[in-house]
C-alpha positions in Angstrom: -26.9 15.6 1.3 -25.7 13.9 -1.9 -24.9 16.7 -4.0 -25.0 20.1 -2.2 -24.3 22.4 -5.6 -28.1 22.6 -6.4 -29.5 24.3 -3.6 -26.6 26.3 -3.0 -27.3 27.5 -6.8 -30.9 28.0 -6.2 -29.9 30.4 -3.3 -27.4 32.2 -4.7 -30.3 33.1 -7.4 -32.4 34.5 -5.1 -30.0 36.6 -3.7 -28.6 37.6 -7.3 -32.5 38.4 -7.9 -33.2 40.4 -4.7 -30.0 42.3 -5.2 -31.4 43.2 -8.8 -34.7 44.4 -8.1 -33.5 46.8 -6.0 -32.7 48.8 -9.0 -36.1 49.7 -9.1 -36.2 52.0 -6.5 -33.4 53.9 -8.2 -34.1 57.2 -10.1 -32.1 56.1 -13.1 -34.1 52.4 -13.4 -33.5 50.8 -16.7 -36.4 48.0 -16.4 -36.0 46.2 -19.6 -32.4 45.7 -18.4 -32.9 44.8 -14.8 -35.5 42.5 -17.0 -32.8 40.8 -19.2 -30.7 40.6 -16.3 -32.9 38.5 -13.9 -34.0 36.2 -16.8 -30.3 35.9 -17.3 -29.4 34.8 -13.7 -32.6 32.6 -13.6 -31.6 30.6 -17.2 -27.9 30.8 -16.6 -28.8 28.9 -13.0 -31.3 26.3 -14.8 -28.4 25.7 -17.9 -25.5 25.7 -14.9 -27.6 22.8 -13.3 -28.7 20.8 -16.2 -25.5 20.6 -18.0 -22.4 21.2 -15.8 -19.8 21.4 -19.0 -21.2 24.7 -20.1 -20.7 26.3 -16.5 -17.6 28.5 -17.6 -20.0 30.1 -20.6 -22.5 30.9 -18.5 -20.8 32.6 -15.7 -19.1 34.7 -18.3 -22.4 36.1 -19.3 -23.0 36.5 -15.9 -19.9 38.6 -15.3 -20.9 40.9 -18.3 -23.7 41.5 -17.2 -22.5 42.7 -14.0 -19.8 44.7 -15.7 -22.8 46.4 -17.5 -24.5 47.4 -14.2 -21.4 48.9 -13.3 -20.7 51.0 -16.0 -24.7 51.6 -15.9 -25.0 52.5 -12.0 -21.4 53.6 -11.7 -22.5 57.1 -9.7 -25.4 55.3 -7.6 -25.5 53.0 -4.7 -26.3 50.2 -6.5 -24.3 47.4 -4.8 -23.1 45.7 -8.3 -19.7 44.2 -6.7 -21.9 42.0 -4.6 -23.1 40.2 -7.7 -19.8 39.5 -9.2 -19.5 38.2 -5.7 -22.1 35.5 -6.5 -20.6 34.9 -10.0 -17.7 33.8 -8.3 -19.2 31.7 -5.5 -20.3 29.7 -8.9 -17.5 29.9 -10.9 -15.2 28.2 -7.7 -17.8 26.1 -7.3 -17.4 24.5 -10.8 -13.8 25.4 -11.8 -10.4 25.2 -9.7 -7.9 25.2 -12.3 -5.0 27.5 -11.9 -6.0 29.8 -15.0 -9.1 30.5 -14.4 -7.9 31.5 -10.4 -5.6 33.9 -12.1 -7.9 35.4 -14.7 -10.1 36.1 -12.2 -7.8 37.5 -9.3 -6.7 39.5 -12.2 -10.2 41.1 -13.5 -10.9 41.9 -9.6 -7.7 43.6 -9.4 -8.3 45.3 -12.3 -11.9 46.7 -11.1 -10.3 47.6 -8.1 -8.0 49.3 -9.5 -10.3 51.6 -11.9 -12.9 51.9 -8.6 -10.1 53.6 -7.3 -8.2 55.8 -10.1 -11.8 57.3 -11.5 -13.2 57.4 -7.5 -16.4 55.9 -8.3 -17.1 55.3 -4.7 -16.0 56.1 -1.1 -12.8 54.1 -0.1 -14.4 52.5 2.7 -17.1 51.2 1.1 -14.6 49.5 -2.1 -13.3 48.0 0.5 -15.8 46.2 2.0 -17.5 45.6 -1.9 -14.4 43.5 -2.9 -13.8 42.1 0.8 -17.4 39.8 0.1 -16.0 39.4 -4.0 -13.3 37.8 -1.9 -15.1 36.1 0.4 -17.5 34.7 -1.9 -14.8 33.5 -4.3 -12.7 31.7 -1.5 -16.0 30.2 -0.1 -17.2 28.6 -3.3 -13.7 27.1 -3.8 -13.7 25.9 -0.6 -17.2 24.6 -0.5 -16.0 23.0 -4.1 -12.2 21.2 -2.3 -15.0 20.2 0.5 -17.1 18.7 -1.5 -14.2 16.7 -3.8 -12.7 15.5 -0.7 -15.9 14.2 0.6 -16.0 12.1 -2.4 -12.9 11.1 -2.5 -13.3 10.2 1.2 -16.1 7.8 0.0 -14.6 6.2 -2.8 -11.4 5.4 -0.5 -14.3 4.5 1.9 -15.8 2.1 -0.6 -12.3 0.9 -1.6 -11.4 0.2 1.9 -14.5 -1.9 2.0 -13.9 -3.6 -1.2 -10.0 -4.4 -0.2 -11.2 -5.4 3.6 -13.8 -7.9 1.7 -11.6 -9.3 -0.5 -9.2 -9.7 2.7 -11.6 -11.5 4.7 -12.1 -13.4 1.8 -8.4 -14.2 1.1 -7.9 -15.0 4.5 -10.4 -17.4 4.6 -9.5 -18.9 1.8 -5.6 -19.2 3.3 -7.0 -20.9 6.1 -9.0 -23.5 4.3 -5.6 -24.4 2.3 -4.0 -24.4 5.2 -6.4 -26.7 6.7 -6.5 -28.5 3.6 -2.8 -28.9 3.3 -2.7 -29.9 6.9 -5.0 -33.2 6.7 -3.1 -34.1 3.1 0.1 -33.7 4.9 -1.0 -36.1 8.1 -3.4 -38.4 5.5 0.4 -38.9 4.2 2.3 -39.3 6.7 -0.2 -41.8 8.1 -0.8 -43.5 5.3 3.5 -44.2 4.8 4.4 -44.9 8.4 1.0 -46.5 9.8 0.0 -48.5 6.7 4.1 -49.7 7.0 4.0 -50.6 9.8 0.5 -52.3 9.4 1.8 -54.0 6.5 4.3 -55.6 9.0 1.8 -56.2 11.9 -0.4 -58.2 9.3 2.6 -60.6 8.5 3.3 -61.3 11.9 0.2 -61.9 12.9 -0.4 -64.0 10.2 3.1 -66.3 10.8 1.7 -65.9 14.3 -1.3 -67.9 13.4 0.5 -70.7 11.1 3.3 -71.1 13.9 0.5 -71.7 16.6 0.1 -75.4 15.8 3.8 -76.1 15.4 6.3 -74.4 17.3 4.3 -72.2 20.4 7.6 -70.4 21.0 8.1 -69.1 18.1 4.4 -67.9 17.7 4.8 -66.1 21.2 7.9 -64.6 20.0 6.0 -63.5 16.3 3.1 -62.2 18.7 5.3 -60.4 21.3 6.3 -58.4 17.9 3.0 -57.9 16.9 2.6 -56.1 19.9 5.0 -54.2 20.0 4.3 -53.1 16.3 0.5 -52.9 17.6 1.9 -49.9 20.1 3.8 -48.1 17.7 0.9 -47.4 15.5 -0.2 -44.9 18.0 3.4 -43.2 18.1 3.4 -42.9 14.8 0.1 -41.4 14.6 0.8 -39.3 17.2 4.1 -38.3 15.4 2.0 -37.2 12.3 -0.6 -35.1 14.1 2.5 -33.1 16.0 4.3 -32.7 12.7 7.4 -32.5 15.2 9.0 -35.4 14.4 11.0 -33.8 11.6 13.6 -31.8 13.5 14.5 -35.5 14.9 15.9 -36.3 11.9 18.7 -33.3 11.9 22.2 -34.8 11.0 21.1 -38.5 10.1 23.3 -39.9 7.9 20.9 -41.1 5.0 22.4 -43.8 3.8 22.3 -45.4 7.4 18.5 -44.5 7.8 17.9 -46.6 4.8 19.6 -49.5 5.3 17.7 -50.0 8.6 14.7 -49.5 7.1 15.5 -52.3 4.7 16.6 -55.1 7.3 13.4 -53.9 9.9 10.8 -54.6 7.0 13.0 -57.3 5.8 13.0 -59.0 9.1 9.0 -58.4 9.6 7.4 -58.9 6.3 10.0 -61.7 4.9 10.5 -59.8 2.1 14.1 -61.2 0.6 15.9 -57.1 -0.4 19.1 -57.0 -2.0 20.6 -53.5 -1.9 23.2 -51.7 -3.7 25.1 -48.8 -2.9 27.1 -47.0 -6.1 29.2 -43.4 -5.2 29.7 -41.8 -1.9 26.9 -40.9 0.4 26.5 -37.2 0.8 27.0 -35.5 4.4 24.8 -33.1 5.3 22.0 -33.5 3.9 19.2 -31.4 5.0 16.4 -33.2 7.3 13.3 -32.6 4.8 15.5 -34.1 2.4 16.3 -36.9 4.4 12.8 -37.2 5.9 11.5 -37.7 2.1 13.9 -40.5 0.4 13.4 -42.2 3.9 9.7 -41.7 3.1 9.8 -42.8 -0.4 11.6 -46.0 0.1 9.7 -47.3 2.9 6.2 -46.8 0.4 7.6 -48.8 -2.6 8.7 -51.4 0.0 5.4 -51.8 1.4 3.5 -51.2 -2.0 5.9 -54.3 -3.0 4.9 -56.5 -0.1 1.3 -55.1 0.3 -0.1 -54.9 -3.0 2.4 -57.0 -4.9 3.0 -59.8 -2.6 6.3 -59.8 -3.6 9.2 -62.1 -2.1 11.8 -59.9 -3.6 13.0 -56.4 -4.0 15.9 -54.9 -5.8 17.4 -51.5 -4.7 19.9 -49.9 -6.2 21.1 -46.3 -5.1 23.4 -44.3 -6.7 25.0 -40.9 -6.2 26.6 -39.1 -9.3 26.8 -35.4 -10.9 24.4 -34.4 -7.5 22.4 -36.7 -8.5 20.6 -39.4 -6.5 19.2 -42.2 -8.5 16.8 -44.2 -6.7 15.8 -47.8 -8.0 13.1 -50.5 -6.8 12.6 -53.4 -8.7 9.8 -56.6 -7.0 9.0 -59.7 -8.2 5.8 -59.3 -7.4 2.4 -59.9 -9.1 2.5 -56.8 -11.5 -0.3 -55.0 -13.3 -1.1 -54.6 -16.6 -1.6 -50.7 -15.5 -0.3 -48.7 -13.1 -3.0 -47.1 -10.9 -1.9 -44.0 -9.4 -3.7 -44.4 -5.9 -2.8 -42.4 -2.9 0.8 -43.9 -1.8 1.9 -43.7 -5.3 0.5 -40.4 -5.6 2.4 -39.4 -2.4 5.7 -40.4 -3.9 5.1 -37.8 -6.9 4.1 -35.2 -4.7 7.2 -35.6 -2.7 9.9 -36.3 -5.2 8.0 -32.9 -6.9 8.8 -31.2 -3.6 12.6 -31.8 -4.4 12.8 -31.0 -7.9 12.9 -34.8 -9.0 11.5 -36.8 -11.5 9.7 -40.4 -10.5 8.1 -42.9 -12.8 6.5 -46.2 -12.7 6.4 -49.5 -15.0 4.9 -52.7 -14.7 4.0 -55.7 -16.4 1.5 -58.4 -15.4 3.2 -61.3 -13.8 6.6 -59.2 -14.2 6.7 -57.1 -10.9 6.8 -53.3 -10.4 9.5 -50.7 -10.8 10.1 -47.8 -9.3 12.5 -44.7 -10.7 13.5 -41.9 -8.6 15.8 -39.1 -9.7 16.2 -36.0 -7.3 19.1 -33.9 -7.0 21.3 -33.9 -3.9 20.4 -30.6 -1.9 22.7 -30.4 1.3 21.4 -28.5 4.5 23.6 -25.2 3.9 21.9 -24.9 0.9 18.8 -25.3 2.1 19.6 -22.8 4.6 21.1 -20.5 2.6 
């Protein structure tokens, strides 16, 4: 049942009703009163039910007229305290504040009291009068806290439901961007160590193929590497799926890293790299940290070599103020714009990673350059 207040209302009218018409078996019957009284009960009910807000009014003129049946019937039987009984089954049923509780406790006590000093009935029977006045009262206050916590039950119910959604609904949405994060992160690292390391496969291959005709050996020997580059495109894609390969990099000395990055793709592609190497290299730097200039270096080479078909490359690194300044200048074809495709893009989102700033210029038939400033973060730091 949604809302239990209107046939408990309707009920307590027919008892209020049945309880007044038995003052027409009395001697002393007033009829136009008992009259006025039921019409009361009966429009008071209909008003009580229609428009909640005017409850307390009504069950005022309830309680008078109740009082006037006890000052009326006052040497009879007639059992008035059973209807201020039903008054206050309605009045708890509507109202719980703390002053009405108290004006009421205090009228009942009051009645008692006066039942008592002016012995308008047997003590035994006062008693058990203003036990059900009692009774009543308790029960439509109870019925009342029942009914408010059955509705507040729901709403936290519907809450609960609304929250759990929205849960489900966040959770799925942190998996997807998990998920999504997880094929950016091994698009990338594919793309940087496979497409390096395709980069120098192609060249091989294709001084392979030139040598073939003129010196056999030295093919076999360009071929031989070939191979061996050939099987360490599936390590490396193995590496990226596993995303383990990080914690291999703990206490690498960067600068060291680097510079055998440089001579490998140097020695593979052809590419002619002059390095320098201003201020002192940093010791412990953290892995990720690591792991990313090592990452960003290798994709300008290859972007040089690759796209560029450059012949030379200019690096300059420099540490200073916890700085580290990274610079890559080719001689390569250029562009008369840069186009921001997915290894370039990769660069930003890694130099972003550690607070750094990257930027690329290029002219056409003037090379590219590459800019790359991120500030030093050692591994206690990191830690810390």
């Amino acid at each position: 049942m949604e809302n239990p207040y209107p046939p408990l209302m309707v009920l307590r009218l027919i008892v209020m009703i049945c309880i007044s018409l038995t003052n027409f078996f009395l001697p002393t019957v007033i009829i136009w009163f008992n009259v006025l009284a039921i019409c009361v009960f009966i429009i008071s009910t209909i008003m009580v039910l229609r428009i909640p807000t005017l409850a307390l009014s009504f069950f005022i003129l309830e309680f008078v007229i109740c009082l006037i049946y006890g000052i009326i019937y006052y040497q009879s039987d007639f059992p008035y305290p059973l209807l201020i009984g039903l008054v206050g089954v309605g009045l708890f049923l509507y109202h719980d504040g703390k002053i009405v509780t108290f004006i009421w406790s205090f009228l009942i006590i009051i009645m008692i009291l006066l039942e008592f000093v002016l012995i308008l009935h047997q003590t035994i029977q006062i008693i058990i009068n203003y036990s059900f006045v009692l009774f009543a009262s308790v029960t439509g206050g109870l019925l009342q806290y029942a009914y408010r916590m059955k509705n507040k039950t729901l709403n936290l119910f519907h809450e609960l439901e609304v929250s759990y959604e929205k849960l489900q609904a966040h959770a799925q949405t942190v998996e997807q961007l998990a998920m999504q994060e997880e094929r950016n992160r091994i698009a990338r690292e594919i793309h940087d160590t496979v497409g390096h390391t395709v980069t120098s496969l192609v060249f091989q291959l294709e001084a392979a193929r030139k040598l073939f005709t003129i010196d056999q050996t030295k093919s076999l020997a360009a071929l031989e590497t070939s191979e061996g580059l050939a099987r360490s495109i599936y390590q490396e894609i193995r590496f990226s799926i596993e995303a383990n390969g990080v914690s291999d990099w703990e206490g690498e000395d960067l600068q060291e890293r680097l510079k055998g990055l440089i001579q490998n793709f140097s020695r593979l592609t052809h590419l002619e790299v002059f390095s320098e190497w201003k201020g002192d290299s940093p010791s412990l730097l953290s892995r990720m940290y690591t792991f990313a200039i090592y990452r960003i270096l290798q994709e300008t080479l290859t972007n040089a070599k690759r796209h560029g078909n450059a012949n030379k490359a200019w690096i300059m690194i420099e540490y200073e103020d916890n700085l580290l300044q990274l610079m890559i200048k080719d001689d390569g074809i250029g562009c008369k714009s840069v186009n921001m495709g997915f290894g370039l893009r990769n660069i930003q989102n890694r130099v972003k990673e550690l607070n750094g700033t990257c930027s690329f210029l290029s002219e056409k038939g003037n090379g590219f350059k590459t800019r790359v400033v991120i500030p030093i973060v050692q591994r206690e730091e990191v830690q810390g």
